[in-house]
C-alpha positions as CSV (number, residue, x, y, z in Angstrom):
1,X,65.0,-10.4,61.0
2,X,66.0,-8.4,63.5
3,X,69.9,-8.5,65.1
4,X,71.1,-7.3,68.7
5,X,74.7,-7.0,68.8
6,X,76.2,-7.9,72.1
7,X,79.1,-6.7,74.4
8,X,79.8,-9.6,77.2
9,X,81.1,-7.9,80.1
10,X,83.3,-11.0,81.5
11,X,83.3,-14.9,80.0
12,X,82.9,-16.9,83.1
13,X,80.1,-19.3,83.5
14,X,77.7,-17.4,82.9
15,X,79.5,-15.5,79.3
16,X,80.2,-19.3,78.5
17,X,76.8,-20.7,78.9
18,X,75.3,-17.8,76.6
19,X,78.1,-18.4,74.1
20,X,76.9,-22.0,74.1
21,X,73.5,-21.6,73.7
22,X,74.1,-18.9,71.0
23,X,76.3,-21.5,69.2
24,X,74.1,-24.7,69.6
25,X,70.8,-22.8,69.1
26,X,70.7,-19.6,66.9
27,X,68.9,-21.5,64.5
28,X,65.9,-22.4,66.7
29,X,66.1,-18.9,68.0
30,X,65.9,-17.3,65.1
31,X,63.2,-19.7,63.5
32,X,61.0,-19.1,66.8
33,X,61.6,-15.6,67.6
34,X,62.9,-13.9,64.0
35,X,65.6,-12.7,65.7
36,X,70.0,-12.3,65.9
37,X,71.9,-12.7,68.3
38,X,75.6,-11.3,67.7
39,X,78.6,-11.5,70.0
40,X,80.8,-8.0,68.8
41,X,82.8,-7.8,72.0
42,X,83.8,-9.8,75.2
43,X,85.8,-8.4,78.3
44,X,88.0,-9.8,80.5
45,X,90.2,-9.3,83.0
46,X,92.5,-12.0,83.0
47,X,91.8,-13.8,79.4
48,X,91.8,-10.8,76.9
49,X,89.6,-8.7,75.4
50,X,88.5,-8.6,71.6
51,X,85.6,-6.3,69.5
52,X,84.9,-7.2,66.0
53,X,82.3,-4.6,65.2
54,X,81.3,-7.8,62.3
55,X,80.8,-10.3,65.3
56,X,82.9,-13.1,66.6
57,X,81.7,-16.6,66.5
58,X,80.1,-18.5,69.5
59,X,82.3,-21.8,68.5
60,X,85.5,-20.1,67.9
61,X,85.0,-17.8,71.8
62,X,85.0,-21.3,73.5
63,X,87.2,-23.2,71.7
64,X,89.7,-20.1,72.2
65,X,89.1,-20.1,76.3
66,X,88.9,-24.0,76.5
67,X,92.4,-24.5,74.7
68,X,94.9,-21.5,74.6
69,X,92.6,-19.4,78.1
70,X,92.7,-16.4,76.1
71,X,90.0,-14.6,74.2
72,X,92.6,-12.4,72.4
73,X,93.8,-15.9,70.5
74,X,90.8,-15.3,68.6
75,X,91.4,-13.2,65.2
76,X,89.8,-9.7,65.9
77,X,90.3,-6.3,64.5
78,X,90.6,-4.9,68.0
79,X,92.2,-5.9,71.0
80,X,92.9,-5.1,74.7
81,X,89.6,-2.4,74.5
82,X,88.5,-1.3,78.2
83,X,85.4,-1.6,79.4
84,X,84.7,1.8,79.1
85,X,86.0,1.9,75.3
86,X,83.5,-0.8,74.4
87,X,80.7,0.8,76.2
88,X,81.5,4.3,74.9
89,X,83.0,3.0,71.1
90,X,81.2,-0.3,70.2
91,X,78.7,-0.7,67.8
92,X,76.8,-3.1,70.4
93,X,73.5,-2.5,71.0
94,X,72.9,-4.4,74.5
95,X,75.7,-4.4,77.6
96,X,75.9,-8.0,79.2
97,X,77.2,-7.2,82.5
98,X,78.3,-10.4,84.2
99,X,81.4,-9.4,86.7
100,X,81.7,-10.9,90.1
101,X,79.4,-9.2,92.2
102,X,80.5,-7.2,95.2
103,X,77.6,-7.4,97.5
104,X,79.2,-4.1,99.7
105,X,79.6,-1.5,97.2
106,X,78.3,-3.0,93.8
107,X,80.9,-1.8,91.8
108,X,82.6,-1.9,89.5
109,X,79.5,-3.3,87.7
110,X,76.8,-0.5,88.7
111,X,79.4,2.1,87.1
112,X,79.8,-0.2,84.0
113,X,75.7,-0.1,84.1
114,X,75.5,3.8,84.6
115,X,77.5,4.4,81.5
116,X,75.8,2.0,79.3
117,X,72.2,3.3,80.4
118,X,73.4,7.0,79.7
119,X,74.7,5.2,76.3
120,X,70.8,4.4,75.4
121,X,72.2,0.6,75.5
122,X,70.0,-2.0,77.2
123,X,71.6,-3.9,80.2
124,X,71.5,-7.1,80.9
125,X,73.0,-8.7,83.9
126,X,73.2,-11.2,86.8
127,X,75.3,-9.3,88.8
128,X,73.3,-9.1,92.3
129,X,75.9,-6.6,93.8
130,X,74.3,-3.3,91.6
131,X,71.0,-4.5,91.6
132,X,70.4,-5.3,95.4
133,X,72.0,-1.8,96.4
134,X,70.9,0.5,93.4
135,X,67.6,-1.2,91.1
136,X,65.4,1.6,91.9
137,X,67.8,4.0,90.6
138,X,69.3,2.3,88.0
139,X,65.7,0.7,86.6
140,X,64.6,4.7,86.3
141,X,67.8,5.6,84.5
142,X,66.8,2.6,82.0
143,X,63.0,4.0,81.7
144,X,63.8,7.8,81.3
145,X,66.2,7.0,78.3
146,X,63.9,4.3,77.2
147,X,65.9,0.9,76.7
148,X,65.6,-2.0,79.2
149,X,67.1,-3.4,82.5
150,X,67.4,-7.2,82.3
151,X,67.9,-9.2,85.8
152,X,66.6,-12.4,85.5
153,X,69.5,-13.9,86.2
154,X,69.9,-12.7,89.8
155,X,68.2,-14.4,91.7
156,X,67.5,-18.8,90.8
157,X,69.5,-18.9,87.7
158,X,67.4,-19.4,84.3
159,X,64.3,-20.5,86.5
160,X,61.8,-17.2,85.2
161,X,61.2,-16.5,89.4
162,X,61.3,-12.7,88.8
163,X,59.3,-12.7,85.4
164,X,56.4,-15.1,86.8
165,X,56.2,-12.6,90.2
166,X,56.3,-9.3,88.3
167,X,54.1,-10.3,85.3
168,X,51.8,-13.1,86.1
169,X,51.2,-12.5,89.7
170,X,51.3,-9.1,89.7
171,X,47.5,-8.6,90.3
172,X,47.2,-11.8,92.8
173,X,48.2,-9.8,96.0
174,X,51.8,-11.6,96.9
175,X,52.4,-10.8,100.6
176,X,55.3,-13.2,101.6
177,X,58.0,-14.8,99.3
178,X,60.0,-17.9,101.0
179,X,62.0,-20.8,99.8
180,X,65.9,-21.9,99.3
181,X,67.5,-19.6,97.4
182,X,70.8,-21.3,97.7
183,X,71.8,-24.6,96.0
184,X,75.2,-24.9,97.6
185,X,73.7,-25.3,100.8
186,X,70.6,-27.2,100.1
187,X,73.1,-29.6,98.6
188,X,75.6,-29.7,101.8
189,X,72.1,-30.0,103.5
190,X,70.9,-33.1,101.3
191,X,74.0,-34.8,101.8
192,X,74.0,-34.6,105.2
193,X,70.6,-35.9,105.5
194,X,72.5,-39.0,103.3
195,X,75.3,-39.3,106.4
196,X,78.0,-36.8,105.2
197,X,79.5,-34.3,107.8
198,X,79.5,-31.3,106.8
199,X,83.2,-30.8,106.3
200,X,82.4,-33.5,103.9
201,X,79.6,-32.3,102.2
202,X,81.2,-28.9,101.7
203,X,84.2,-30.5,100.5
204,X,82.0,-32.6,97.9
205,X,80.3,-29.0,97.0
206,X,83.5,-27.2,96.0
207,X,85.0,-30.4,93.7
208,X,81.1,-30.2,92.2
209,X,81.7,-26.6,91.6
210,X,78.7,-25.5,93.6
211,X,81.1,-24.2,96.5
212,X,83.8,-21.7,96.1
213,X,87.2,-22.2,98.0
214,X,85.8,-18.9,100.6
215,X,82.7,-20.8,100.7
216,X,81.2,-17.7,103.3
217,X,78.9,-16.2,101.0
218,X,77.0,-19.2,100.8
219,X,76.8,-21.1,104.4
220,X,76.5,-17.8,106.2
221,X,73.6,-16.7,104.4
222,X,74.9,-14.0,102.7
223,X,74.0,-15.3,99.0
224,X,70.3,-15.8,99.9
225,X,69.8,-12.7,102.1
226,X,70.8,-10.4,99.1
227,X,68.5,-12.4,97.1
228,X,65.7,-10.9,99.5
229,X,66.8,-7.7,98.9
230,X,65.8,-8.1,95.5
231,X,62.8,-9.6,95.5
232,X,61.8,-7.5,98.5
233,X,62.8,-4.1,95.8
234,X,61.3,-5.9,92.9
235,X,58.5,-7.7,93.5
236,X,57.2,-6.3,96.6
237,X,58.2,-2.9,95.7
238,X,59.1,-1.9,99.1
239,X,62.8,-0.9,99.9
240,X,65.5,-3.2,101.7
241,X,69.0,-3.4,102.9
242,X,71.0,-6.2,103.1
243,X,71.8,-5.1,106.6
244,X,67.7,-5.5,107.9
245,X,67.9,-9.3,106.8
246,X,68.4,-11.3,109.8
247,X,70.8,-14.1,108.9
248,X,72.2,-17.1,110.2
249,X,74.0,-19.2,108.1
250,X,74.8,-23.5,108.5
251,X,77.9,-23.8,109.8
252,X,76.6,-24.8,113.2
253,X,74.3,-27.7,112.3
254,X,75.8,-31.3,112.6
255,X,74.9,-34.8,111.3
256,X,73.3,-35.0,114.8
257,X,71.1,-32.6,113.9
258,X,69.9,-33.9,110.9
259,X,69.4,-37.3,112.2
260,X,66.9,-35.9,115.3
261,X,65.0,-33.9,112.4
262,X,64.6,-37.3,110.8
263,X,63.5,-39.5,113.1
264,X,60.4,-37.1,113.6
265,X,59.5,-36.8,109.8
266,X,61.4,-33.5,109.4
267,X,64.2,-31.8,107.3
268,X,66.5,-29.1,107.8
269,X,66.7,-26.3,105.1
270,X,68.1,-23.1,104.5
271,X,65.1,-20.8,104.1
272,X,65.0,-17.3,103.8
273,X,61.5,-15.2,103.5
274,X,60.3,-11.7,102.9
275,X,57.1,-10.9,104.1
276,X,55.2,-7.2,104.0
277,X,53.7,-5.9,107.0
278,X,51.1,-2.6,107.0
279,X,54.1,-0.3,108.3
280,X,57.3,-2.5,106.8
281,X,58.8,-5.3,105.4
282,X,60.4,-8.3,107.3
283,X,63.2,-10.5,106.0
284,X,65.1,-13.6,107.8
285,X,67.5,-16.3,106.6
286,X,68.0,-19.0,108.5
287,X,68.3,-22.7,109.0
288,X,64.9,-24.4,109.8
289,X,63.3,-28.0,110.0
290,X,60.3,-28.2,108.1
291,X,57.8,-31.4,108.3
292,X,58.2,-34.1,105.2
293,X,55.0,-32.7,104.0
294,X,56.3,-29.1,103.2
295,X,56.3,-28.0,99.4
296,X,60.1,-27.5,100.1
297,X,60.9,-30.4,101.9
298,X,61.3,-32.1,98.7
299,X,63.7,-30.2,97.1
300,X,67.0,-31.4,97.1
301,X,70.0,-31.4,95.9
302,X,71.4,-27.7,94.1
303,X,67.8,-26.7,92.9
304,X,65.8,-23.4,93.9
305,X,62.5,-23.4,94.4
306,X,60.5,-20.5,96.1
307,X,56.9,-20.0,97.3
308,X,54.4,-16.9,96.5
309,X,51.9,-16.3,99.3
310,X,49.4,-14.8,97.8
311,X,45.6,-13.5,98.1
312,X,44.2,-15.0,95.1
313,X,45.9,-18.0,94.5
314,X,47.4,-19.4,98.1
315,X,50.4,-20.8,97.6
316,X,52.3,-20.6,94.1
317,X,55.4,-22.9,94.2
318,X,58.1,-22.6,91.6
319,X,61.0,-25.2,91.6
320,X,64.0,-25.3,89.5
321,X,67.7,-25.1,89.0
322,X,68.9,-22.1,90.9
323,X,73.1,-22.3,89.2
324,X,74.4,-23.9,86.1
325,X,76.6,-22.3,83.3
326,X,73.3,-22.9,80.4
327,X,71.1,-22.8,83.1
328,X,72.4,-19.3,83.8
329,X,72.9,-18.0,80.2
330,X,69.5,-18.9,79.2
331,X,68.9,-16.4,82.0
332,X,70.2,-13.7,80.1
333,X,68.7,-15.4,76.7
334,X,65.2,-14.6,78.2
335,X,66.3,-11.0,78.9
336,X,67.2,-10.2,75.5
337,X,64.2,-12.2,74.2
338,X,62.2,-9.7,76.2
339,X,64.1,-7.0,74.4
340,X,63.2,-8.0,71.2
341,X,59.4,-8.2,72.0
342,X,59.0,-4.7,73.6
343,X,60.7,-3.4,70.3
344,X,58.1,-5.1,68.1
C-alpha cells in the first residue's frame, strides 16, 4: 500500500472537511484505492502549527480545534514551524494549500506554491487567487519537475466540474461554459423568489454560513467572475483576466423584481458564461431571468450547476453542491486520488 504524507496549509473548512473524511473513511479509502493518507503537518495562522514527521491523527486535529482552538494542544514533536520550514524541512510529500484567497495579487499562496513545486512536492489547493492569475505558469513549473497541480476544488466545491471538462469532454468541441457559480447568491436569489427581501435573505445567508460578514465578493460578482477566469485558462485554454469579465453583481434587484419574473414563468439567476470566439474569448456575470424551462432554472438553493455547449454532445449539464466543508475536502480527496493513479 502506498502512503502520501500531507502538509495542510491552513485548517479552515476546507483542512476540516479533509480531516473528517480522512478520519471517517481511511478504511474505505484504502480498501478501494490501496492507498494512505497521512496528515504530518498543519499550519495556521491564528490556531498553531504542529509537524510530526510519524503523522498526527484526523480525530485528535478536530477534537483539538473544536475544544481548546488550537492545533498546538495536540502532542507533536515540533511546533510553531513556518510555512516555509514545512515546505523546505518536512518529510511531506504533497503541499495542501488552502489559505484565503486574494483575488488581486494571489499571494501569499502562489509563493507557498512556487516553493513547494521547486520542492518536487505535488500541490493541491482550492485557493482561486494563485490559480486565476498564475495556472499557466504554475501548471508548467509542476510538469517540468514532474509532480502534479491539483485544483479541483476551485471552482463548485467537490462537484468534479473541471475533471469532467478537461478529461471526458475534452475531444467534444466545448465552446461556451455557463451556469451559477455562486451558491450564496443563488440562495439569497431562491429566497427571494419565497418572499424575503434581500436584506433578509442575505442576513439568512451569513447565520447559514454561506455569506461572509463583507459579503462583496459574492453579490457583486466577484466570486463567480474569477471562476471564469479559470475555466476560461483551463478548459478553454485561452487566457483571461479577471479585469475582461464584465460583472454586475445583485445588490440592485428587489422582491419586485422577482415577483414580475414570476408571474411570466421566469426566474432571476446569477449567471456567468465564457464563450470562445474565432479571434477571443468573451466572459459576463450578471443577473438574468431565465424561463421555468431552463436547465438552470431549477437549481436552487446553495448548489452549482454549470452547462458545456458543445459540438458533439449539445448541452452537458452538471449540478451539484458548489460549498460545504466535506463537500470541499473531498475536493482535495479526488486530487490526491489522482496523484496516486498517475504514480501507478
Amino acid at each position: 500500500m502506498r502512503t502520501y504524507r500531507l502538509a495542510l496549509i491552513g485548517f479552515g473548512n476546507v483542512g476540516q472537511g479533509l480531516a473528517t473524511i480522512l478520519r471517517d473513511h481511511s478504511q474505505m479509502i484504502a480498501s478501494q484505492h490501496d492507498v494512505e493518507y497521512r496528515i504530518v503537518a498543519v499550519n495556521t495562522g491564528r490556531h498553531g502549527s504542529i509537524y510530526n514527521p510519524e503523522g498526527l491523527d484526523p480525530a485528535m486535529l478536530l477534537a483539538a480545534y473544536e475544544q481548546t482552538d488550537r492545533l498546538d494542544s495536540v502532542p507533536a514533536p515540533n511546533i510553531d514551524w513556518d510555512v516555509p520550514r514545512i515546505i523546505y524541512e518536512s518529510n511531506a510529500d504533497v503541499i495542501v494549500e488552502l489559505t484565503s484567497s486574494d483575488l488581486l495579487s494571489g499571494e501569499p499562496a502562489a509563493g507557498y506554491i512556487r516553493a513547494a513545486l521547486r520542492q518536487d512536492r505535488h500541490v493541491v489547493t482550492t485557493n482561486k487567487g494563485p490559480i486565476a492569475l498564475f495556472y499557466p505558469e504554475l501548471s508548467a513549473a509542476a510538469a517540468e519537475r514532474g509532480v502534479m497541480l491539483g485544483v479541483e476544488g476551485t471552482v463548485m466545491g467537490g462537484t468534479p466540474l473541471l475533471r469532467v471538462g478537461r478529461d471526458l469532454l475534452a475531444t467534444a468541441g466545448v465552446s461556451r461554459i455557463q451556469g451559477i457559480l455562486n451558491g450564496t447568491t443563488n440562495y439569497i436569489l431562491s429566497r427571494m423568489a419565497d418572499g424575503e427581501s434581500y436584506k433578509s435573505a442575505l442576513e439568512e445567508a451569513q447565520e447559514k454560513g454561506y455569506a461572509e460578514a463583507n459579503p462583496t465578493a459574492d453579490v457583486d460578482g466577484y466570486d463567480a467572475a474569477i471562476k471564469l477566469v479559470i475555466l476560461s485558462n483551463l478548459l478553454l485554454g485561452v487566457p483571461l483576466k479577471l479585469a475582461n469579465v464584465e460583472r454586475e453583481g445583485i445588490r440592485e434587484l428587489t422582491t419586485k423584481d422577482v415577483v414580475r419574473a414570476q408571474k411570466v414563468g421566469e426566474v432571476w439567476k446569477l449567471v456567468g458564461w465564457v464563450e470562445r470566439a474565432p479571434d477571443m474569448v468573451k466572459a459576463c456575470v450578471k443577473p438574468i431571468r431565465l424561463p421555468q424551462s431552463h436547465a438552470l432554472a431549477s437549481v436552487s438553493g446553495a448548489t452549482n450547476a454549470v452547462t458545456f455547449v458543445t459540438q458533439l454532445l449539445g448541452d452537458v449539464t452538471i449540478v451539484g453542491p458548489g460549498a460545504g466543508r466535506v463537500e470541499t475536502g473531498y475536493a482535495v480527496l479526488s486530487d490526491l486520488l489522482e496523484i496516486h493513479r498517475r504514480a501507478q
